[in-house]
N, C-alpha and C positions, 0 to 999 in steps of 0.2 A: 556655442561651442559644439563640434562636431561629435558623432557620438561610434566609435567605435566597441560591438561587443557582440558575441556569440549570445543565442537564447536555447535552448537545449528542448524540445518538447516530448521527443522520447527515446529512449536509450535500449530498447528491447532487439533483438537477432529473432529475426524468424516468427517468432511469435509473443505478444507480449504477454506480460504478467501482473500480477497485483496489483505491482507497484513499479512495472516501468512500462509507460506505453510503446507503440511502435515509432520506429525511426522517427527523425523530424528535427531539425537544425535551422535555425533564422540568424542573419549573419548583417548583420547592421553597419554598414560602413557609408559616413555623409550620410548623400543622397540614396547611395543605394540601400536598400533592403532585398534579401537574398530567401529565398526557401532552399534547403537542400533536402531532398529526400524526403517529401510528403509523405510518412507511412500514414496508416489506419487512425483513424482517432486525431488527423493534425490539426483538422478546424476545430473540433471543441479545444485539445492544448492551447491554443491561440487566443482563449478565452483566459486564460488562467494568467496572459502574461499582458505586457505594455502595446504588442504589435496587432495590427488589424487588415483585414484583408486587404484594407483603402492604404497602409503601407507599403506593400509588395511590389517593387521592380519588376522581380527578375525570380524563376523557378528552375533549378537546376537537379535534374535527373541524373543518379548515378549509370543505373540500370534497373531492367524491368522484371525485377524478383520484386514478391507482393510486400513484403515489407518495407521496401523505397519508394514505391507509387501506390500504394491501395488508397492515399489521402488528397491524388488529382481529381479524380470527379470530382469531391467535394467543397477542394478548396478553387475548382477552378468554376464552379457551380456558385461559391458566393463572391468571387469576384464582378459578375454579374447583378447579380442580390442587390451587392451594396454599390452597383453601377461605378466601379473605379473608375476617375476619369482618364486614366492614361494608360497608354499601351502595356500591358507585363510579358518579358521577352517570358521565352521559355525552353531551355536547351534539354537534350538527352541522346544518348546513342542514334543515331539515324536507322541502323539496323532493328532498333524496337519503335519504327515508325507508326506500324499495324498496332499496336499495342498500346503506343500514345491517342494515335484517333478513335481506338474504343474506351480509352477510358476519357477521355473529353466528354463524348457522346452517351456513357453509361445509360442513363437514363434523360428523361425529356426533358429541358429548361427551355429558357426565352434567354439566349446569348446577346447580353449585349455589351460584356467586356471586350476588348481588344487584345488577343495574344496575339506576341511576335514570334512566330514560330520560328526556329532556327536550332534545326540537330547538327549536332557534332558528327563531322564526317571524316575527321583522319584525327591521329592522334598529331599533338603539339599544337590543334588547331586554336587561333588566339581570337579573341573579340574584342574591341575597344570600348574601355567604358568610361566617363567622366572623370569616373577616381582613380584609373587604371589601364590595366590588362589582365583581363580574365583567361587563362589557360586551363586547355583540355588534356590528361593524358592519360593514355590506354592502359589500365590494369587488368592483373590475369585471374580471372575469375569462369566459371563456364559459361555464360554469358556475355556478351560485347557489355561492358563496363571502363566506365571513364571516370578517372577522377579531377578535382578542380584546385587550383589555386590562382587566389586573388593579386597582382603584385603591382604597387603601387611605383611611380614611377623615381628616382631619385631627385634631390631637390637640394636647397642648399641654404645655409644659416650663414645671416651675415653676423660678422665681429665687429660688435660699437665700438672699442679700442683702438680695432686698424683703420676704419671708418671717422675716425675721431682725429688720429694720426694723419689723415689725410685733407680734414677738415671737409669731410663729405657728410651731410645732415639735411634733414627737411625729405621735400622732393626728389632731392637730387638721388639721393636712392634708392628711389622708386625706379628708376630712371635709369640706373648702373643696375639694374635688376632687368630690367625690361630689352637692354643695348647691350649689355655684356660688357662695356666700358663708358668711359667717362673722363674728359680732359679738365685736368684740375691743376692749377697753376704752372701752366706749358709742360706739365706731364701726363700721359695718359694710364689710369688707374684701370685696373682689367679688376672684374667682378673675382674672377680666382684667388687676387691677393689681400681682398677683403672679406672672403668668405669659405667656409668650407664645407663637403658634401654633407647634405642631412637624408641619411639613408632612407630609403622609403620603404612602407610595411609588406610584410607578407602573411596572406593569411591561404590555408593548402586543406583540403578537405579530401580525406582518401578513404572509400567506406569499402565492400568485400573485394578483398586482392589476397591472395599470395604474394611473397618476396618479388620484386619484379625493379626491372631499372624505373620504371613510370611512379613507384613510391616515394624512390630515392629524389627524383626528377621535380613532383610535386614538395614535398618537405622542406627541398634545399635553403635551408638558411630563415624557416617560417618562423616568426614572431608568433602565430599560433596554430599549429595543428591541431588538425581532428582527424583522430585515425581510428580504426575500427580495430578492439584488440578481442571477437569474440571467445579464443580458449585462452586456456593459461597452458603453461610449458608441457605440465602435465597431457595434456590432448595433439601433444605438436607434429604428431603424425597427423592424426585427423585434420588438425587446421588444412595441412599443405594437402592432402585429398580431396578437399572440398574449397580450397582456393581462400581460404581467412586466412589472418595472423592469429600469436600469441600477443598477452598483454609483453612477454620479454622481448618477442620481434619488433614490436612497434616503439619498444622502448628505445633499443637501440639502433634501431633506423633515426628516431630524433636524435640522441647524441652524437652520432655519425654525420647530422646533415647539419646542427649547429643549430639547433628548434629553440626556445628561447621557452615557451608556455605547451606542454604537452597537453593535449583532452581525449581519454579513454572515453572508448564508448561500444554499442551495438555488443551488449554482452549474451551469452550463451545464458537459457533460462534455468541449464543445470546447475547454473550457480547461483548462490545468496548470499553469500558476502561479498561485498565489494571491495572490499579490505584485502584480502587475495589479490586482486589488479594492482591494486595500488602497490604492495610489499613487492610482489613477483615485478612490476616494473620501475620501483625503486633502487632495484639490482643494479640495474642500466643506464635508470636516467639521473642529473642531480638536481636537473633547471626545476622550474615551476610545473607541478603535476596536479591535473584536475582528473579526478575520475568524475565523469558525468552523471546527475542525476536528472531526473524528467525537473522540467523547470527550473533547471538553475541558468542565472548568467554568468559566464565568463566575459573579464572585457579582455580587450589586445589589448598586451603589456603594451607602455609606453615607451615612444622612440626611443630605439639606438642612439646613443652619444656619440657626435662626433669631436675625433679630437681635433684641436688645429695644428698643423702641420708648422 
């Protein structure tokens, strides 16, 4: 069975703390496996949880503040180590390209992983992946920042009753699966009137932004975000001068965009309660609400229901 689920390695802004390391997010879907935002400390986190370097696809840079990338040398250093046999892409703002090639090269190894290098160079930019389509878009932060969402393609459940009413079974619809119809007793049966859309997931990853349409853009309709709520209401000038959200802006950007599982994260270290986030975006939101902790899993809720028409 396929394993869809976020792994959380650290939850700290800026600089961490006791008990929340720096940035750090593994995004488990199929085949892929995902890094977002290598901070500080990501390869020992990765110690603590199920994932290994010898998992990793695909490494996804928001932007190049040191709490997003301080954890590339090291995890791109044991990709190497443990000689991954397969290519791991690796996206991030194209504008922090100088910044990506020094931190590859920090210091001296024997490279002998494979990175697909590939920066995001406009927003809306898309990539095609196995599971999907992976989307880039431009958040307002003071540096060139991009955020991501995962969106899996739509698909469709067939109905054993209409299928059964038509005396279609076995092969045969594999078959009205694969042809989109099927001639069944001098009638011809169209895939639409024996099945219907089974929505496909979204999973939307939005780390330091201000309000911007690329939030709204990334979230729309996510099955699970992760969005960065470093103040609370209380600090919501400062957020918008330094280009963050509140835990209440990000609240209600998900009930606005139809989010289904919310995950706070990347919290300001002048707080210690996490209970704050969670009350302050309770206000807003009513779905499923995870305030992140370093090593927790979240999975993606399970599919949307369709009904049949």
């Amino acid at each position: 069975m396929s394993t869809r689920e976020l792994t959380v390695l650290g939850t700290a802004s800026q600089t961490p703390t006791r008990l929340r390391n720096h940035n750090g997010y593994v995004l488990r879907w199929d085949d892929e496996v995902i890094l977002f935002d290598p901070g500080e400390g990501s390869q020992r986190q990765l110690l603590h949880t199920g994932v290994t370097a010898t998992d990793l696809t695909r490494i996804c840079v928001t932007h190049f503040h040191g709490d997003h990338c301080l954890g590339l040398p090291g995890t791109i250093q044991r990709l190497s180590l443990d000689r991954v046999p397969h290519p791991v892409a690796v996206h991030f703002p194209a504008g922090g390209a100088d910044y990506f090639a020094r931190l590859r090269h920090a210091s001296s190894f024997h490279e002998t992983a494979e990175l697909a290098v590939a920066p995001i160079t406009a927003d809306g930019q898309r990539i095609t992946l196995g599971v999907g389509t992976l989307e880039a878009r431009r958040l307002r932060h003071p540096i060139e920042t991009y955020g991501y969402r995962l969106v899996e393609p739509d698909g469709c459940r067939m109905l054993p009753e209409r299928l059964s009413a038509y005396g279609i079974g076995g092969p045969a619809v594999g078959e009205l699966l694969r042809v989109g119809h099927l001639d069944v007793g001098g009638r011809r049966v169209t895939r639409d009137e024996v099945s219907v859309v089974r929505p496909g997931q979204r999973f939307a990853f939005v780390m330091d932004t201000g309000l911007c349409d690329g939030v709204y853009a990334l979230a729309e309709h996510a099955d699970l975000l992760v969005i960065e709520s470093t103040f609370l209401e209380s600090e919501a000038a400062l957020a918008a001068e330094v280009g963050h959200l509140t835990a209440g802006q990000a609240a209600r950007v998900a009930t606005e965009s139809g989010v289904r599982t919310l995950v706070l994260t990347h919290f300001s270290q002048r707080y210690a309660d996490p209970r704050r986030f969670h009350d302050e975006a309770r206000e807003h939101f009513t779905g499923e609400l995870v305030i992140a902790a370093d090593l927790t899993t979240v999975p993606v809720p399970p599919r949307r229901v369709a009904s049949a028409g």
